[in-house]
N, C-alpha and C positions, 0 to 999 in steps of 0.2 A: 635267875636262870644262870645255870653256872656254861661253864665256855664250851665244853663237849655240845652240850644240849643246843647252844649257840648255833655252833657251827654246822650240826646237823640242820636245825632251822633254817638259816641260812643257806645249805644248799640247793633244800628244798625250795626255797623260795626263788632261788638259781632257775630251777628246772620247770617250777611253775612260768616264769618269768618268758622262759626259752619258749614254751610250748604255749604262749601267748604270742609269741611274735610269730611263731612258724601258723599258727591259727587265721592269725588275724593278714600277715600274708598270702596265705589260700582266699583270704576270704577279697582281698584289694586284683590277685587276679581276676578274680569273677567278676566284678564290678568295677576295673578301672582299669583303661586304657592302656596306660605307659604299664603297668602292671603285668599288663596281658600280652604285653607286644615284650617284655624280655623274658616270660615263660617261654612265648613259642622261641625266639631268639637261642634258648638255653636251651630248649630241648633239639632245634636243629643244630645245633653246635652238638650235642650228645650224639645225634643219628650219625653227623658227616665224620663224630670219634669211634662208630663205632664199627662204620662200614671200612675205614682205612685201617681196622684192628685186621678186618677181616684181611686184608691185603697183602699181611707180613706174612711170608715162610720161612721153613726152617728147613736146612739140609739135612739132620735125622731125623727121623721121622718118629721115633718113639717118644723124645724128647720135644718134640715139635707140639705134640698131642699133648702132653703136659703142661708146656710153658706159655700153649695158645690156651689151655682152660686155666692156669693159673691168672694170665693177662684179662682174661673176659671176667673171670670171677672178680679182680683188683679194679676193674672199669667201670662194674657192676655199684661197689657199695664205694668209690667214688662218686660216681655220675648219684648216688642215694645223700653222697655227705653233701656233694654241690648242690643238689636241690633242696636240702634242707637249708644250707647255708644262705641261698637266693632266695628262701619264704621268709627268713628273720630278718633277712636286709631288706627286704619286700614290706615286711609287717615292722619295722624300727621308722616313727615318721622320724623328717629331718628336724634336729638338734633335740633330742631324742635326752642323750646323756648330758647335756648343759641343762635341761629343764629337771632332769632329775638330781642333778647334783645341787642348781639352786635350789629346790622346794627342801634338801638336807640341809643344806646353810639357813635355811629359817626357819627350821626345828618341826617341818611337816614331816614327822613321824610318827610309830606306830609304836609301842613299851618295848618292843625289840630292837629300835633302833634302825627299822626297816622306813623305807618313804614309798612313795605313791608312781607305778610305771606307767608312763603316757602310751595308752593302747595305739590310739587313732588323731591324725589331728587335719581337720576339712575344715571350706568354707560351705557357709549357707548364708544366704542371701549379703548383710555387710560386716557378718559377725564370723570370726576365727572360734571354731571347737574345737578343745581340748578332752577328747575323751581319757581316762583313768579307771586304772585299777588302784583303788584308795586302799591295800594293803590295811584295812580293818580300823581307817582313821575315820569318823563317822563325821557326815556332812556338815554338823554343826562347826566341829574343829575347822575346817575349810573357809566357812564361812565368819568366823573368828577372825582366823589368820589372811583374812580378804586383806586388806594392805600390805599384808608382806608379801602375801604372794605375788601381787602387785607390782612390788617394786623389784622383788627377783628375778622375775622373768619381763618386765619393762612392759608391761600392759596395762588396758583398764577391763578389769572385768565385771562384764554385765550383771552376769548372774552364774550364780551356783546352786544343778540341780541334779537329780539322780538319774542315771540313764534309764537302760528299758527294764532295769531292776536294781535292787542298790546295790551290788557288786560293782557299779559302776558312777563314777562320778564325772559329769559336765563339766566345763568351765567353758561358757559363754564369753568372747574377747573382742575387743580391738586392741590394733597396737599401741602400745604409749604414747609413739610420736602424734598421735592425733590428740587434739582438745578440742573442746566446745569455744567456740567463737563468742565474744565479750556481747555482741549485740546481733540481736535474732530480728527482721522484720519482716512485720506477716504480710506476703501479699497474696490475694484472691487464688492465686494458685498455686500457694501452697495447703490452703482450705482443703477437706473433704468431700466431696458431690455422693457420698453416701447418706444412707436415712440416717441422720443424727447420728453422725459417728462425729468427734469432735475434736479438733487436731490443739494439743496444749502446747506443742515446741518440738525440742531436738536432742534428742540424748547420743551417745556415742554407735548407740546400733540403727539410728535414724527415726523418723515424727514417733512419736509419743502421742496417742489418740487413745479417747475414751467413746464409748457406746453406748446412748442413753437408753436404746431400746435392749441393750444387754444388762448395761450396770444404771440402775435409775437414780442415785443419789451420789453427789460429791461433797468432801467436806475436806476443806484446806486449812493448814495453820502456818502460822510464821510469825517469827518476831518482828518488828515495828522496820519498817526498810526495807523489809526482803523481796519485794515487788508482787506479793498477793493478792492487792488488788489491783493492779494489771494483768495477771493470770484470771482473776475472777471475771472482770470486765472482756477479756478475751472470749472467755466460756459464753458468755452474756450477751455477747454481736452473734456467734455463729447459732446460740439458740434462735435470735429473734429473724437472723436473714433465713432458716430453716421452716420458720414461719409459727411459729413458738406463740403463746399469749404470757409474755416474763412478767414479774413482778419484782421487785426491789424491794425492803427493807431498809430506809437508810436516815436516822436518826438524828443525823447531822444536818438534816435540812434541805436534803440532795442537793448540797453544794459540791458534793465527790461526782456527781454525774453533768455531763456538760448537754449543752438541748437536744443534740442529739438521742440522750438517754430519755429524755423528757418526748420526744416526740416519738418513742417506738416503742417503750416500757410505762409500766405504773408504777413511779415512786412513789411510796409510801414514808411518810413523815412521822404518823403519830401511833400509838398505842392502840387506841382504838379503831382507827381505820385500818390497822394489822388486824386486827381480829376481824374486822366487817369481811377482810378479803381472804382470809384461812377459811372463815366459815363458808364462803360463797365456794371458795375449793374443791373442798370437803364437800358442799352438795353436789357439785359437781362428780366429785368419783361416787356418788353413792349414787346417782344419777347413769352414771354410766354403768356403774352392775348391772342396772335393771335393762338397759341394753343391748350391752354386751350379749345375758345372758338371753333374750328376745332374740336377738340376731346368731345364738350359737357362735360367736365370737371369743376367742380365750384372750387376743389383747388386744391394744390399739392398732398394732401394723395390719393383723386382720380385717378388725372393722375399718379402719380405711382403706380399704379394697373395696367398700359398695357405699360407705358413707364418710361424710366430711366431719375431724374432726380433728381439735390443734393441739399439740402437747400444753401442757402448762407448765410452769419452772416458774418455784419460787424461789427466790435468793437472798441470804442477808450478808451482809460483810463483814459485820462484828456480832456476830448472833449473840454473846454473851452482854449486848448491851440492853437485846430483848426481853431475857432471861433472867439474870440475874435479877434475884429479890432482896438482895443485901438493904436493909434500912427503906423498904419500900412497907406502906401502911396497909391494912386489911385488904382496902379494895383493889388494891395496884398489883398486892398479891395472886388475888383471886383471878386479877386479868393477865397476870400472867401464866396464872397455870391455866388459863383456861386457852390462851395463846401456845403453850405447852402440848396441851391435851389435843391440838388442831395437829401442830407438827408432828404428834407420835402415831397421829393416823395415815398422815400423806406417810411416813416412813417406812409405816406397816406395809401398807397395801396399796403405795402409788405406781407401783412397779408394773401392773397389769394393765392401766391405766392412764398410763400414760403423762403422770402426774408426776412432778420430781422437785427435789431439793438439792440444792447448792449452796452450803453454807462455811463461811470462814470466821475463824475467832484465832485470837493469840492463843487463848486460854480457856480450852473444850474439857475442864474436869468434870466430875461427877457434878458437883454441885450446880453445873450453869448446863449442859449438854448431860440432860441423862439417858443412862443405861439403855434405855429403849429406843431413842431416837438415833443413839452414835453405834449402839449393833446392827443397824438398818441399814448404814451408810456405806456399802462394799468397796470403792474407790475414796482413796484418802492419799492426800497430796501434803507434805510440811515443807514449805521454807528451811529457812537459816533458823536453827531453836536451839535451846538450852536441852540436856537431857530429860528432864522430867515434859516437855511438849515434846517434844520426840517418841516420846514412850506412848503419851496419851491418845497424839494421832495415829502413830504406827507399830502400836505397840512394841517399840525396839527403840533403842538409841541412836538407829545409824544414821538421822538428820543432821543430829550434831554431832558425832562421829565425820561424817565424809564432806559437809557443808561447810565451809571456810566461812569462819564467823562475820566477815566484811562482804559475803558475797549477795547480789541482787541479782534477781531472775532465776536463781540458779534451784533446783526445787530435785524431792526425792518423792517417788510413790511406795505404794504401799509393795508393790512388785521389787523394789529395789534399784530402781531406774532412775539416775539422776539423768536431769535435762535441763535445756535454759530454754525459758516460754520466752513464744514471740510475743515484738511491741507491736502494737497497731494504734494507725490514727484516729483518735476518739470523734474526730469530725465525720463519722464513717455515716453514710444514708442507707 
């Protein structure tokens, strides 16, 4: 683009620029107080200019009639420039041009060398929005440059999404001076008293909660330390005090569960008592079609409105200890796909049903967690990971992008939401 063509762009984008502020200032009169209270302000200040215009005479009279419609017309497309001036300053939020000169100091621009002008900037509930006109940089780039944006404008930003069309871009905030506190403890009333809504911790926009009658399956990864199974165990109290029938998967001997787990859960030990109790499941959900559809019921919250019945939640902590067939013989094969074949049905079709999975591994790839089982799974949670687990839980790398490799509790969802999970005591009744 050579420099004429430049600067012509550039004005234009001047004048687009103007006529978003004087827009978006009509629009903050209508709907906002302090807004509305220096419109009328301005406009009575214009009446009390215009009626003391009226006041002034002139001793000739020909000239009088001239210089009083010269005055009134000069009054006129003032009183036009000040209200326009008072909708840009109306429609400019504060520090307006520091946000736009940082997001240029970190190369948020567009191939003309143009950046992104902050439309609007409100709270809503404990989060700061940044509304934008992204000047033709497309959300991905935004979301790239998520730490620098970060650190230019001293935030943490929640999330980045498109407003009520993509001419517009979000930025979800808090301020930087906040952080997540090193240690989270759960007590009772921080819990949820909704139907299985399930409170995991604490992110910067506040509790982080999952819905098992909305999203029926979780599956969490993390490398060795990152406090996963603490997050897991967390999930695993509020299913069973909700009045849940849990089941456990725990290969280790349920020495990870303390009696408590043992007197409110069924831990499972061995290979084949995993499969006596998938399959017992599984009858179950195919048992309940047949009721369901008897009762014209479409799910469980339904049918529990005239009949009693208990979610079920199975859980393993290291699924890939299940799974994995690495140097395992014919038969240990066979039992594991057919322990396989049990999971990729609760996955399908336990969502109606009331049936769910909660499963955590370090190492969910193809070969241990397949394709069918881990596209069922719509909430996914990773720890602390290396990029390639990063990828495989959340499809993206930003666990290990934003996760500080030494950190414990500290976990990212699929949403983009980092949070630190509360501790609770495992002596719980």
């Amino acid at each position: 683009m050579n420099r004429p063509d430049k600067e012509v762009l550039e004005q234009r984008t001047i004048n687009q620029y103007r006529f978003l502020r004087i827009k978006t200032g009509f629009s903050n009169i209508l709907h906002e107080k302090k807004a509305k209270m220096a419109a009328v302000i301005y406009i009575a200040l214009v009446v009390i200019g215009w009626k003391f215009l009226q006041t002034i005479s002139f001793e000739n009279r020909v000239l009088a009639d001239l210089t009083k419609l010269s005055f009134h017309f000069a009054y006129i497309i003032f009183a036009i420039i000040g209200a326009s001036m008072l909708l840009v300053l109306l429609g400019t939020p504060t520090g307006a041009r520091k946000i736009h000169d940082n997001l240029w100091r970190v190369g948020l621009t567009n191939h003309a060398g143009e950046n992104p002008l902050l439309i609007r900037k409100y709270t809503e509930k404990n989060e700061i929005i940044m509304e934008f006109e992204p000047c033709g940089i497309p959300l991905k780039e935004w979301q790239d440059k998520k730490e620098r944006i970060e650190t230019a404008l001293n935030i943490h930003v929640l999330k980045i999404t498109h407003g009520k069309n993509r001419k517009r871009i979000l930025l979800h905030t808090v301020s930087g001076e906040q952080d997540l506190p090193e240690i989270l403890h759960c007590k009772d009333a921080e819990l949820s008293k909704k139907d299985f809504e399930l409170v995991l911790g604490q992110s910067f926009g506040g509790k982080v909660k999952v819905n098992l009658t909305k999203v029926p399956h979780i599956l969490l990864g993390r490398s060795t330390g990152s406090g996963k199974s603490v997050l897991l165990k967390l999930i695993l109290m509020q299913c069973v005090k909700k009045g849940a029938e849990v089941y456990i998967a725990d290969f280790k001997g349920g020495v990870d569960f303390s009696p408590a787990w043992h007197l409110n859960c069924k831990i499972i030990t061995e290979e084949t008592e995993l499969l006596d109790v998938l399959t017992m499941i599984v009858e179950e959900l195919e048992n309940r079609k047949v009721l369901f559809r008897e009762s014209g019921c479409a799910n469980l919250t339904e049918y529990q409105k005239y009949y009693d019945a208990k979610r079920y939640i199975f859980a393993c902590d290291e699924v890939a200890e299940v799974l994995d067939k690495t140097g395992l013989s014919k038969e240990q094969k066979e039992l594991v796909t057919k322990i396989e074949s049990k999971l990729s049905v609760i996955a399908r079709q336990g969502r109606a049903f009331g049936i769910h999975l909660i499963l955590a591994t370090q190492r969910p790839d193809a070969n241990i967690l397949s394709g069918q089982i881990r596209n069922n799974i719509d909430y996914r949670v990773c720890g602390r990971a290396d990029n390639v687990l990063s990828q495989i839980i959340l499809d993206n790398t930003a666990a290990s992008d934003e996760i500080p490799k030494d950190a414990q509790g500290l976990f990212l969802n699929h949403e983009g939401t980092i949070f630190r999970a509360y501790l609770f005591d495992e002596e719980w009744k």
